[in-house]
N, C-alpha and C positions, 0 to 999 in steps of 0.2 A: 803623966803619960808621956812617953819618948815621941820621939820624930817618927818611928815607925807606924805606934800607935795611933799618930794624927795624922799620917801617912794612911793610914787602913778604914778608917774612919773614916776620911775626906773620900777613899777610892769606892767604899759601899755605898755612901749615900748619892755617890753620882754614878754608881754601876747601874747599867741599865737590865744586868742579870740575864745575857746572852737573849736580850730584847723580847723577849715573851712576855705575853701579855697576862693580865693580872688571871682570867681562866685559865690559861696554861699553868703558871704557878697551881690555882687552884686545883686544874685534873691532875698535878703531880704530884697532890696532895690526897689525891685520892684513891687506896690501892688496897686489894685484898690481902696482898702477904705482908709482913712487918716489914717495913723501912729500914732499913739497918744505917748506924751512920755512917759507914766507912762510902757509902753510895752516895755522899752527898759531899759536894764541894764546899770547902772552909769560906771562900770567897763567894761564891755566887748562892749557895744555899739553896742548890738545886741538883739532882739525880743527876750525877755526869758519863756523858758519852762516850770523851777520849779520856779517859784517867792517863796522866802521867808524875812520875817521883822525882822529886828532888834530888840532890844527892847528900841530904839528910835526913833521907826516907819520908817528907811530907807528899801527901798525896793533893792532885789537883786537877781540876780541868782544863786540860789544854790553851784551849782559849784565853780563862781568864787569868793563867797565868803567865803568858805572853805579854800582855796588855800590863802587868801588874808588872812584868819588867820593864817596859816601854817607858813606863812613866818613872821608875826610879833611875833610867836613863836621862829622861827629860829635864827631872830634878837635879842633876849632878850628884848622884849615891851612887853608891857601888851594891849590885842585888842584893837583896837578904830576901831571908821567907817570910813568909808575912807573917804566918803564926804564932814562930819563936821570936822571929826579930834577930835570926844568927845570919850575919853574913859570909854571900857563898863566894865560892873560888869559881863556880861555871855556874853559866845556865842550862847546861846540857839537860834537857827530858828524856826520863824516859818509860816509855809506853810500858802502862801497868797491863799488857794483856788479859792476864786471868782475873783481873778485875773487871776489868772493861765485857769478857766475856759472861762473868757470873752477873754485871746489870744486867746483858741482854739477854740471858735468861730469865732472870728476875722480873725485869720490864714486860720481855714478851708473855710470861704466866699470866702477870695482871691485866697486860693488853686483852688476851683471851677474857679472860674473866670479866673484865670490864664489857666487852662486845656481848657476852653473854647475859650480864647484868642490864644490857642494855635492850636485847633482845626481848627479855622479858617486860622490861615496861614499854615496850609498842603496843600490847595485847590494847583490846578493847575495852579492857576491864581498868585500864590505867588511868590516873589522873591526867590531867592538860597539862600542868605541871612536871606531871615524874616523865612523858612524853619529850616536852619539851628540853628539858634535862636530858635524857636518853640521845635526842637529836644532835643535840651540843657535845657531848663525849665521844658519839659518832666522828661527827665534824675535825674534831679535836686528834682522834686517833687516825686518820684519815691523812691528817695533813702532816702529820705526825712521821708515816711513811708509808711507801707502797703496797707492805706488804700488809698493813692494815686490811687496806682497800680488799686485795683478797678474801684475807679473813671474813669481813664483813660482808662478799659479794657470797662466801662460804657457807658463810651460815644461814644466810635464806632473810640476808634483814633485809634484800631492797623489794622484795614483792610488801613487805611490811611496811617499810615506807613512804611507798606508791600508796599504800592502801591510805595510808595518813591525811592524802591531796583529798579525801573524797568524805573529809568529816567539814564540819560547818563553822569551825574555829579559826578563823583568816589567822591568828598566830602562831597554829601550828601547822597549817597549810604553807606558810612563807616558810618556815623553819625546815619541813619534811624538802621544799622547791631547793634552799641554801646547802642542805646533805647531799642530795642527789647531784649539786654541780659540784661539790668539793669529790664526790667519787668516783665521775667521770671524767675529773680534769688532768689529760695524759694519761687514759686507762681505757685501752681499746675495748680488751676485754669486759668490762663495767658498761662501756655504752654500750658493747650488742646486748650486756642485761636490762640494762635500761630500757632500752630502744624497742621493748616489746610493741607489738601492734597496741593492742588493748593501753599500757601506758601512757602513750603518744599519743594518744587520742584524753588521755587526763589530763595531760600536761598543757595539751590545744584549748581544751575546757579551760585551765588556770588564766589562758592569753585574756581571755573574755571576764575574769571575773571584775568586781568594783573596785576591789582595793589596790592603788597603782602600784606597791610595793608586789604583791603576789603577781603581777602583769610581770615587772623588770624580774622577776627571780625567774619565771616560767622562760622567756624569751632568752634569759642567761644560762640556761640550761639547754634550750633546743641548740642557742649555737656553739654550746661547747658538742652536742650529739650532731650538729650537720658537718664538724669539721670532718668528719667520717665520712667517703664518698659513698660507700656502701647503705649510711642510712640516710643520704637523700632524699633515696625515692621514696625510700620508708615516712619522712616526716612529709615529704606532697604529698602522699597518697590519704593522709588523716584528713578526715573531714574537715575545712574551711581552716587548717591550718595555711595554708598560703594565703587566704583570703583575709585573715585576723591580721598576721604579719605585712601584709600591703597597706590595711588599713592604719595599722601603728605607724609605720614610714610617711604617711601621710598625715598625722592627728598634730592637732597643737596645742592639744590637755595631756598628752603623754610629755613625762620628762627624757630628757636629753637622752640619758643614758638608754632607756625603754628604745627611744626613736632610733640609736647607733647598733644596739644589738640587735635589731630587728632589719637594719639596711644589712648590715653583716650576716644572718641569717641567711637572709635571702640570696645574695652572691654565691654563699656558698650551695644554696639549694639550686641554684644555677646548672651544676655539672650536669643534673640530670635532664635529655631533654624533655620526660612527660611534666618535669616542674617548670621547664620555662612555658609550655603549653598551658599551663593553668597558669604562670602569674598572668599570660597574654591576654585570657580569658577573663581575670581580674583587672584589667590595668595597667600592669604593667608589662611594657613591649621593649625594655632597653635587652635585655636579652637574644629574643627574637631577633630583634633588628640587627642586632653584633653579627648573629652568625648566618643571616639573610645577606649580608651588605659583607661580610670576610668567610664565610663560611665556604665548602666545597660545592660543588655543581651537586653533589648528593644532597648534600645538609642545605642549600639553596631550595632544591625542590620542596623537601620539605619543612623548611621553615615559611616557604611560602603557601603549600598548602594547610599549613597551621593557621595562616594570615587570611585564608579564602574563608576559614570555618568559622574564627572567633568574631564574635561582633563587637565593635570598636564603637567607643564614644567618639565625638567629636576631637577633645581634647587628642585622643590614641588615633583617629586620624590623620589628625594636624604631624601627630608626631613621624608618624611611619614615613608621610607624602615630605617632611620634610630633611629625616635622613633617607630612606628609599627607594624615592620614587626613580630615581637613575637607575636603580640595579633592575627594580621592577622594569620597566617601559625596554631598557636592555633585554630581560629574560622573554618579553613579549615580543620582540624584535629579532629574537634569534632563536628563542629555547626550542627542546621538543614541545609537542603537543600538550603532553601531559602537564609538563609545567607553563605552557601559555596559558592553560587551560585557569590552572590555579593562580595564574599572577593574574588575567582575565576576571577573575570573582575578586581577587583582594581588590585592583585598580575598582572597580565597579562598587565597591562599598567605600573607598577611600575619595573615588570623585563625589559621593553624595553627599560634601561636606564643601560647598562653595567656596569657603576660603581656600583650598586645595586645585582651584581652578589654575591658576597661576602658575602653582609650582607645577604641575603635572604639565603644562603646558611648555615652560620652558625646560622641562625634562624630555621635551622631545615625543609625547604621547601620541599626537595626531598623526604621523607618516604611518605608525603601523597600524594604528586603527584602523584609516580610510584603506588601509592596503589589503588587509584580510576580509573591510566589509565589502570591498568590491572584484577581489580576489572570486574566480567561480573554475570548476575543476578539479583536478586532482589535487592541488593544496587548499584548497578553500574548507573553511570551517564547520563544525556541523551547526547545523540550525539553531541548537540549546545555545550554543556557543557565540553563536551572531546575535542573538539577541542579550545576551549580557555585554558582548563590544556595543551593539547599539544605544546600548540603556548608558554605558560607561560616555558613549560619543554624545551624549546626550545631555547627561550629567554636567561635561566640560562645559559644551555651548552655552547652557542655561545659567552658568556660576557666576557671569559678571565680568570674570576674566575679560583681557583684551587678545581677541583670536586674529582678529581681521587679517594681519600680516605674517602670520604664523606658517610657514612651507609647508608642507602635508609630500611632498615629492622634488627630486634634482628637476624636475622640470620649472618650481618653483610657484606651481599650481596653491592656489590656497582657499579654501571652505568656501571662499566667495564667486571663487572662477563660475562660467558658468557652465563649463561641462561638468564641474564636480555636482552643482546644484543639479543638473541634467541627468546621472545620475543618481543621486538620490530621488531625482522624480520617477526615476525608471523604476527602483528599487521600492521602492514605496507601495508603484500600483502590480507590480510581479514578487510577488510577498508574503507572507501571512499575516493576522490581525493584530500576534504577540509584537513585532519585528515593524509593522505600518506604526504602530501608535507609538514606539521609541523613534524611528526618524522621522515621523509628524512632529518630534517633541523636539530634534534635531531642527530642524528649519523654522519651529519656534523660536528657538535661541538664535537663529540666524536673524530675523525679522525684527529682535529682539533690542537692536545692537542699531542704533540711529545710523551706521555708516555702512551696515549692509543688508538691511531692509530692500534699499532700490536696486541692488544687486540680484536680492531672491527675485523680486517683481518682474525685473527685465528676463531673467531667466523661466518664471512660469510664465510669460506671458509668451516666448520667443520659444519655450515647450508645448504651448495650448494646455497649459494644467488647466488650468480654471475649474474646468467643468469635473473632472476627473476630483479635484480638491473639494470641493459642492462637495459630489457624492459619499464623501467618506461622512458627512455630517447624520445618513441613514444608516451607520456603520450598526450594528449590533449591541458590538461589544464596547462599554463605556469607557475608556483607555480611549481608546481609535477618537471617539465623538467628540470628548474632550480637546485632543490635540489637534484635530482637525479646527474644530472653532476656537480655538486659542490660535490659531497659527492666522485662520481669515480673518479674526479681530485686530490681528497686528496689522496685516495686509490692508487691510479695509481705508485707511484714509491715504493709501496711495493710488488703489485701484478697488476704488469703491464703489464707479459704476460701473463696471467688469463684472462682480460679486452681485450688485441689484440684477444686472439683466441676467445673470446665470441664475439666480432664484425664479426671477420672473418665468421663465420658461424651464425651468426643472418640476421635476412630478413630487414634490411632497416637502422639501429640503425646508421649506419657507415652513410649512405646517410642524415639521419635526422640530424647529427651533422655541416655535412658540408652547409644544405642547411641551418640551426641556423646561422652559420657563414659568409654566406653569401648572409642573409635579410639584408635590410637597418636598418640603425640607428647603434646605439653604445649602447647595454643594458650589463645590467651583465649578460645575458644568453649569447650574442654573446662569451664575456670575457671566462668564464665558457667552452666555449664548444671547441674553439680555444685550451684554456691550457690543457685540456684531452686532445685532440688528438696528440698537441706538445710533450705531458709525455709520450706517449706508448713508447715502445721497439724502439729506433731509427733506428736500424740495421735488425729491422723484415719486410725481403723484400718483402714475400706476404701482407702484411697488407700494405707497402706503394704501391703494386701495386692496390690494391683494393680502395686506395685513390688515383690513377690516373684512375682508370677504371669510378669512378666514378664521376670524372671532378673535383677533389679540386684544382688541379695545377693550373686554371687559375681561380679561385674563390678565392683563396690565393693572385697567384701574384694582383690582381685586389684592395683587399680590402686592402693589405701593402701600396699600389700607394695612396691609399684615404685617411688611416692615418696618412702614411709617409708627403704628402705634405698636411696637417691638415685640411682635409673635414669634420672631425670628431673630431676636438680640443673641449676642455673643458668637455669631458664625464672622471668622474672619473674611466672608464673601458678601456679608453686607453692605458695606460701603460700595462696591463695587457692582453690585445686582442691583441695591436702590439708584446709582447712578445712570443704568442700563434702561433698569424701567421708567425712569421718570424722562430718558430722552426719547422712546419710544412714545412715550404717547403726548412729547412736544412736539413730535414730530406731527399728529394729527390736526395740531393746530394751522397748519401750512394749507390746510386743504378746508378750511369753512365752508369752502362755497359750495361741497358737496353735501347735497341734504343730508345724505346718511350721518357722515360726518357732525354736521350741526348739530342734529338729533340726539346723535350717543354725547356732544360735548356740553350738551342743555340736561340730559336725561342723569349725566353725573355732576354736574355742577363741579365744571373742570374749573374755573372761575375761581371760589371757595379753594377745592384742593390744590391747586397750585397756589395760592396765597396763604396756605396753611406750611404747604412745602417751603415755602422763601424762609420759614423760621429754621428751619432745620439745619442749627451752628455745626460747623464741623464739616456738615458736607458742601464743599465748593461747586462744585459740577451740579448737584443738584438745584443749591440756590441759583446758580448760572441759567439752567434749562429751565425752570421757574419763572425767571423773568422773562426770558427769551417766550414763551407760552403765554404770560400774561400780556406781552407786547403783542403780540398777533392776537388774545382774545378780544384786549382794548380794541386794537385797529377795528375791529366789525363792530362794538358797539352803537354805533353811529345809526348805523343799517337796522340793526334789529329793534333799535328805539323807536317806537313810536307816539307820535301825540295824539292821543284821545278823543272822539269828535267830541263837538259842542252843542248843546242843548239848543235849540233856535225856538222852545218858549212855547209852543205848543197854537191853540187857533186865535188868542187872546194876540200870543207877540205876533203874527202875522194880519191881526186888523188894526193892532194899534203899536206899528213895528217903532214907530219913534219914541214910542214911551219905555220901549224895553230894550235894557242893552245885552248882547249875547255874553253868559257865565263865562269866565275863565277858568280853564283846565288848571289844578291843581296838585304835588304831591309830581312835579316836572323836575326831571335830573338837570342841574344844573351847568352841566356841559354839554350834555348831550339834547336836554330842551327835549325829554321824550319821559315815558315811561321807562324807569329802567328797573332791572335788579341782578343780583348776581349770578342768578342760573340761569334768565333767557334771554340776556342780553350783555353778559359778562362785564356789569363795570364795575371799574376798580372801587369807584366811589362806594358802591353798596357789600362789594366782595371785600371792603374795610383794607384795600391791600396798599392805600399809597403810603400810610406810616411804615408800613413794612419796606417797601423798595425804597421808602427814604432811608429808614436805616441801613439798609443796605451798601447804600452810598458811601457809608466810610468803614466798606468792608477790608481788608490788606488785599485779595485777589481782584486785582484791575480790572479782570472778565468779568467776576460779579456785578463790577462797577459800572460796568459798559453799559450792560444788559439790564440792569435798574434803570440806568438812566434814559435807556431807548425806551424802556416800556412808561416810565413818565410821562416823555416826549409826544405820546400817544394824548396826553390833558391837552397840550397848550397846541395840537395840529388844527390845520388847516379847515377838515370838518366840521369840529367845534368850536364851543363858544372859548376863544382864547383867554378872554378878557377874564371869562368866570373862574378858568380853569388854572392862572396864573392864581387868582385869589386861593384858591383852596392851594394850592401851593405853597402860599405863604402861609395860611395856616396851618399846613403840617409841618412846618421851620425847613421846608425844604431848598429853598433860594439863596442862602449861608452854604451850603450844601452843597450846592450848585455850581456858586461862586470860588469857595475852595478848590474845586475840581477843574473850573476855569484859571484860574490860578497856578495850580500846582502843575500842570500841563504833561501829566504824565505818558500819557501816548493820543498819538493823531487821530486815532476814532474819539476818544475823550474827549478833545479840546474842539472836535467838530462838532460834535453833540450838545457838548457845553454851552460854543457857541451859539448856536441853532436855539437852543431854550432859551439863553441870556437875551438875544435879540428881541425874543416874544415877549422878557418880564420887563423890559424896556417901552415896550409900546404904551405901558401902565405908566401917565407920569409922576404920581407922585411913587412909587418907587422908584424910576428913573433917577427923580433928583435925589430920593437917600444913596441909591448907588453910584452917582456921579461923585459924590463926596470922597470915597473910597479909590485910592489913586492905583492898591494892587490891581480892582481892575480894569482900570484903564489901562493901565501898561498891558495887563492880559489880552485882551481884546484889542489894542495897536501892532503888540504882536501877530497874533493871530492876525489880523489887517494884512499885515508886510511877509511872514514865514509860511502861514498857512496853504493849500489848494488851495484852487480857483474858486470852490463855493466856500469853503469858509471864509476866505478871504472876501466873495463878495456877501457875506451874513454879515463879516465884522463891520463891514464897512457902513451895513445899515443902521449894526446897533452902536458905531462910536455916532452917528446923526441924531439917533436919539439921547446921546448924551451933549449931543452941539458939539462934539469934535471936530466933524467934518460938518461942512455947510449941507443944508439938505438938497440943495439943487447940483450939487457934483454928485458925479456919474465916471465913476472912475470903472465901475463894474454895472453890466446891467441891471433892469430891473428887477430884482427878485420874484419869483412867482408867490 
């Protein structure tokens, strides 16, 4: 074999055969009329398209005979043809027209013939196979050239192929998805065929099928048909087509490619506005917001009235208030009606997302609010409209946000002034119910805010609201009732005896809270109305009798029973209504000495259920008012105990009185030296409650701590037998307890309390001397001696005597009582 030979041999098996793939070869193997050889290139062995001749009359494919001189260039040969191996004097080609023209009749005969071969096996009656095949020669002649595309839009095969997507063969479902984008791809004409209604709606079905391959081929189709502006609307308008395509954009079981055709989609479905209206309503808002935030004063209005209707998750929220909310509070600030109107409903759905307080606020929101809700006249708003500014001014206040110093006007006026609170109080009682219960909800959020609370106060008290505020608690409409007693509950430990004497002397307000408290169910009104009554003046004994006059005591104990043993579990107002009622009726405790009083707190065995209360972990406030109740029941035990008379023996012990000695009373409390028990005389000892308030004792909340320990204090007092009551103290391990707490000296009631008890277990000497040994509290109690007040300091000073620190006859403080 010559150099040519190895020359031609070396250049076919590295020809890549005008790069077609091994199908391509295969469909140019497949043809109805005879193949003739002069239609096939010597070189590439393939039907050629540009034929040109030699100038030894060899026939060739343009191409690869370019390439085939390139390299006998490259080699340092002078051309030859490849077939003969004669070398030429030019490379001049030249173009075999009528050759060239007889393939393209040749070609296009079979191409025909082939679409129509192919036609036929779509039918129903075809194999999965000869279909599949069918698909593939499509594909094939398609890419082939454009005027395929025709042909095949011609003959009627794409309603055939559509029909293909709606058989149950995921591999000829993908294969029918893959034809349909090779015949739309730069072929206008093809997608409006495509693009039928009915189609697009198959194609939407494909988005959703299981197999991810048929998902990517569906979405690679819709956005070669949205590159169309025309079939935009066409592809929003197909059921849950936008809604699939959002979901894809979002998914992280879709592959990449699924997730990029599917953001591309959508951009494109962008042009039209009824599809940015529907991604908004889906989701997604980058759209919207684009031409809300650059759009015209026209396309403003209405992209904001798009924004007033769609309902926004938190997430689509966050998004709007944090690119929008300038354009917004701007168009509120200046726009017409129509669109304050609509920026008015968006801001109002966009503030009931608290974290949105902030930005809205340093967007400037409050000047024009406060300005149109006090605005009255011929620009003032209509009523529908005030009450969605008020519900929105509402919103803000309550969000957490820091308002306090925020301008609302050039004058430099702010939410706190108190003609603006002035005001809203005017506003509030000149009103209606809708529009009262949103600025009730306003000066909630004012109250709300520990730096302007005393602000509202000074201001309702320098208005005479008081009483006017009462009355909205007989409001009707449960909105109003609500906000009203959420707004006096905040108020309530500023001007709390303000609030008792306007109940005292109102006609019902007092009855309406209890019978809110107890209706069935668990609402936040219950919650609400429970914690105001628990806030008033604890110590103010007509206003607790007024709540026994008017049946709370056994409305109270009834509705603790129903929360305590969980009749009412999973209301997020639990915690907050068993708070309410359990200080409501520690509040009862304040007042013993009124028969009635003693009566209902013997009659429930108040004793018992607050020592049942102290277990209930989690709730602070309650274990807190727990103690604080069993400290006042202890304190009367004393009183109510009594000793037994004694048998004096009858006519026998009175003649022969020296022979007989008088019985000892028996089955005697040992602190109190009486008869006791836990429901008519409340003591701890039988009501089992002092292991409880000792555990207590190493609760984390100091209050609980306190209020354990005062109700202790109650064994080792001056009424009773100290001596006894320090014993039983030690055997509930409560003087370790004790002593920690003296120790740790965490606040001044503590360590005064502490001291107080430590002094008494001191008087005990052989504890004395185990606790002298203990040098922490020595130092504790020298402390307290030197840092403490005047009575701690003089307690300490008795109990370092009983440890022989100080001599007993110094008198540095008087004598203690």
């Amino acid at each position: 074999m010559g150099l040519t030979g190895n020359m031609l041999n070396k250049w076919d098996s590295g020809c890549d055969h005008g790069s077609q793939s091994d199908d391509s070869r295969h469909y140019e193997q497949r043809h109805i009329e005879p193949l003739y050889e002069a239609f096939v290139c010597p070189l590439t062995k393939q039907i050629m398209q540009d034929p040109v001749t030699l100038e030894n009359g060899q026939t060739y494919e343009r191409s690869s005979i370019e390439r085939w001189f390139k390299e006998c260039q490259d080699n340092g040969r002078k051309p030859v043809c490849p077939m003969t191996g004669q070398e030429l004097r030019s490379t001049e080609l030249n173009p075999s027209i009528a050759l060239r023209n007889t393939i393209e009749e040749w070609t296009g005969r079979n191409e025909i013939a082939q679409i129509d071969l192919a036609r036929s096996s779509l039918t129903l009656m075809s194999s999965d196979e000869d279909i599949l095949c069918a698909l593939k020669d499509i594909q094939h002649l398609c890419r082939k050239s454009r005027t395929n595309k025709y042909r095949v839009r011609n003959a009627g095969l794409i309603p055939m192929i559509v029909e293909r997507l709606k058989t149950g063969v995921e591999q000829v479902r993908c294969r029918a998805l893959e034809t349909l984008c090779v015949l739309v791809e730069d072929d206008e004409d093809n997608k409006e065929a495509i693009a039928e209604a009915d189609y697009i709606r198959t194609y939407v079905k494909c988005l959703s099928r299981e197999l991810s391959q048929e998902r990517e081929e569906a979405v690679s189709l819709l956005l070669e048909l949205s590159k169309s502006q025309s079939l935009s609307e066409k592809i929003g308008s197909a059921n849950g087509a936008i809604l699939i395509l959002v979901g894809m954009t979002s998914s992280k079981s879709e592959n990449n490619v699924a997730v990029k055709n599917a953001e591309k989609t959508l951009e494109n479905l962008e042009k039209c506005d009824k599809n940015v209206r529907q991604m908004a309503e889906n989701g997604r808002l980058q759209a919207l917001i684009k031409r809300l935030v650059e759009g015209s004063e026209e396309t403003q209005l209405e992209m904001t009235n798009y924004l007033a209707e769609v309902v926004l998750s938190n997430d689509g929220k966050a998004l709007v208030a944090e690119k929008a909310a300038p354009t917004l509070v701007n168009i509120l600030g200046s726009g017409s009606l129509p669109a304050r109107e609509a920026c008015l409903k968006a801001l109002n759905q966009i503030s009931s997302y608290d974290v949105n307080g902030k930005i809205l606020i340093e967007a400037g929101i409050l000047p024009p609010l406060i300005k149109d809700l006090f605005t009255v006249g011929v620009n003032h708003l209509p009523i529908k409209l005030k009450e969605v500014l008020a519900t929105t001014l509402a919103n803000v206040v309550n969000s957490g946000s820091e308002f306090e110093s925020a301008p609302i006007d050039a004058d430099g006026h702010t939410l706190l002034s108190e003609s603006i609170i002035h005001n809203l109080l005017h506003l509030i009682s000149n009103t209606g119910p809708a529009i009262e219960a949103k600025l009730l909800q306003v000066l909630v959020g004012l109250a709300s805010s520990s730096q302007a609370v005393l602000n509202v106060v000074t201001a309702i008290n320098s208005a005479g609201a008081t009483v006017s505020l009462l009355q909205f608690i007989d409001a009707p409409q449960r909105d109003v009732r609500i906000a009203s007693v959420k707004l006096l509950q905040r108020l309530c430990p500023h001007m709390g005896q303000e609030l008792a004497d306007g109940l005292r002397v109102s006609t019902g307000q007092l009855g309406t809270l209890i019978s809110i408290m107890g209706a069935n169910g668990l609402t936040e009104e219950h919650a609400a109305a429970a914690c105001l009554v628990a806030n008033l003046p604890e110590r103010d004994a007509i206003l607790t009798r007024s709540l026994l006059d008017q049946g709370a005591f056994p409305v109270v104990v009834g509705k603790i029973d129903e929360v305590h043993h969980g009749e009412t579990r999973g209301s997020r107002f639990r915690t907050p209504y068993l708070e309410g009622l359990v200080g409501i009726l520690a509040r009862f405790t304040f007042l013993l000495d009124d028969v009635a009083v003693l009566a209902l707190a013997k009659q429930y065995n108040l004793a018992s259920l607050f020592t049942d209360l102290l277990q209930t972990n989690g709730f602070d406030e309650v274990q807190r008012l727990s103690a604080v109740a069993l400290e006042n029941l202890s304190a009367y035990s004393k009183t109510l105990s009594r000793v037994p008379e004694v048998s004096k023996g009858g006519i026998c012990a009175n003649l022969f009185g020296c022979l007989f000695s008088p019985s000892k009373p028996t089955g005697l409390c040992p602190v109190h030296h009486g008869i006791c028990s836990s429901k008519n005389t409340f003591c701890l000892l039988e009501a089992k409650a002092v292991t409880k308030l000792v555990a207590c004792l190493d609760h984390e909340n100091v209050l609980v701590v306190e209020s354990s320990l005062a109700a202790i204090c109650t064994l080792v007092s001056d009424s009773v037998d100290v001596e006894r009551g320090v014993y039983i103290l030690d055997k509930a391990d409560a003087i370790q307890h004790i002593l920690d707490i003296l120790q740790e000296n965490k606040t001044e009631v503590l360590r005064q309390r502490a001291v107080w008890i430590v002094e008494r277990i001191l008087r005990i000497d052989d504890l004395a001397r185990a606790i002298s040994a203990d040098p922490k509290t020595n130092t504790a109690l020298v402390d307290a001696f030197r840092h403490g007040n005047y009575n701690t300091r003089q307690v300490a000073e008795q109990a370092l005597k009983h440890l022989n620190k100080i001599p007993n006859f110094s008198g540095v403080f008087n004598k203690i009582s």
